[in-house]
C-alpha positions as CSV (number, residue, x, y, z in Angstrom):
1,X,109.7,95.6,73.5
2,X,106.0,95.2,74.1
3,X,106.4,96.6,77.9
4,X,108.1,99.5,77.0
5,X,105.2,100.3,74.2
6,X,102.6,99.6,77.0
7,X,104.4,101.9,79.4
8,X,104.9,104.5,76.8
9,X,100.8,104.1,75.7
10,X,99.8,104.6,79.1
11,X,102.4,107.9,79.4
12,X,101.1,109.1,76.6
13,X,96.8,108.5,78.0
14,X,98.5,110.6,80.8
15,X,98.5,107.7,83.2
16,X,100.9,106.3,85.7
17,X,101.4,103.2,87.2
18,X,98.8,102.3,89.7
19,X,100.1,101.4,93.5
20,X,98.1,99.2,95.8
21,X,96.9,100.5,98.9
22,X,97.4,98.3,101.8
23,X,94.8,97.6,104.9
24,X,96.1,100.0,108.1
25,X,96.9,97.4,111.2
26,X,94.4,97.3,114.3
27,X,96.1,99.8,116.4
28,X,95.9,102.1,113.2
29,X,92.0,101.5,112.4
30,X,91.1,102.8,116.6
31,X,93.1,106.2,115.8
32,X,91.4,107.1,112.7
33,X,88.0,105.3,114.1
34,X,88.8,107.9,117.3
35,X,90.1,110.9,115.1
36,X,87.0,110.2,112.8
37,X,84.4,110.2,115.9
38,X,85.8,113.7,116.5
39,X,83.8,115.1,113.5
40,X,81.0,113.0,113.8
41,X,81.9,110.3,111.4
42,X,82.0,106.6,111.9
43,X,82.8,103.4,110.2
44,X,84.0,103.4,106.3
45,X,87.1,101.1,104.5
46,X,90.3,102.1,105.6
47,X,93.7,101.9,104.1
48,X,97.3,103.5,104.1
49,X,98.7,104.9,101.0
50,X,101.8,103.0,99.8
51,X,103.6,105.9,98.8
52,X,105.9,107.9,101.3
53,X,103.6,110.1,102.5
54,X,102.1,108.0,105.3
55,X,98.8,109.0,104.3
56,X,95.4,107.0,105.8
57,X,92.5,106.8,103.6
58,X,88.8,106.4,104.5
59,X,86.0,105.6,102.1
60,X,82.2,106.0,102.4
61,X,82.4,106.9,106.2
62,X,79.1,107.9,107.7
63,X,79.2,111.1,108.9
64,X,75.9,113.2,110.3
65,X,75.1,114.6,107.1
66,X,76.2,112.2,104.5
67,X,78.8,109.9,103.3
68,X,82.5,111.4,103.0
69,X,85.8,110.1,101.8
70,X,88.4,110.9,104.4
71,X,92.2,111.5,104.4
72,X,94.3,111.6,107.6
73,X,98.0,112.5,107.7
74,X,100.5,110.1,109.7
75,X,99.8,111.5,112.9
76,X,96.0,110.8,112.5
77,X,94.7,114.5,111.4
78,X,92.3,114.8,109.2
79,X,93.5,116.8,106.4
80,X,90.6,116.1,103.3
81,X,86.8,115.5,103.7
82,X,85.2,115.0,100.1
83,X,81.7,114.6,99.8
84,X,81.0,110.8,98.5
């Protein structure tokens, strides 16, 4: 009873569940690292969305003119640059 009042509180603040990211493997980290170098960005925490998509996730990289976070598709493209 008391779960299915939480999960219909958080429904109702317009929330969903929350999923973990999880850390990206070694191999993984020198592709983005490489794909990441190719627009003048370096460094930054890294992880891979749990969902489906495949999607890689970079926080507070350094890049020439600031600090960006970075999304990369599964085959290492970047596909968002926000402005930290």
């Amino acid at each position: 009873m008391m779960r299915a009042l939480a999960f219909s509180l958080m429904l109702a603040a317009g929330g969903t569940a929350a999923v973990a990211d999880k850390p990206v493997s070694p191999a993984d980290a020198e592709k983005i690292q490489a794909a990441l170098k190719a627009w003048g960005c370096s460094g930054g925490k890294m992880e891979q969305e749990t969902e489906a998509t495949g999607v890689y996730e970079v926080d507070d990289a350094r890049c020439h003119d600031g600090q960006y976070d970075i999304k990369l598709d599964k085959d290492f493209k970047v596909i968002v640059i926000t402005r930290d």
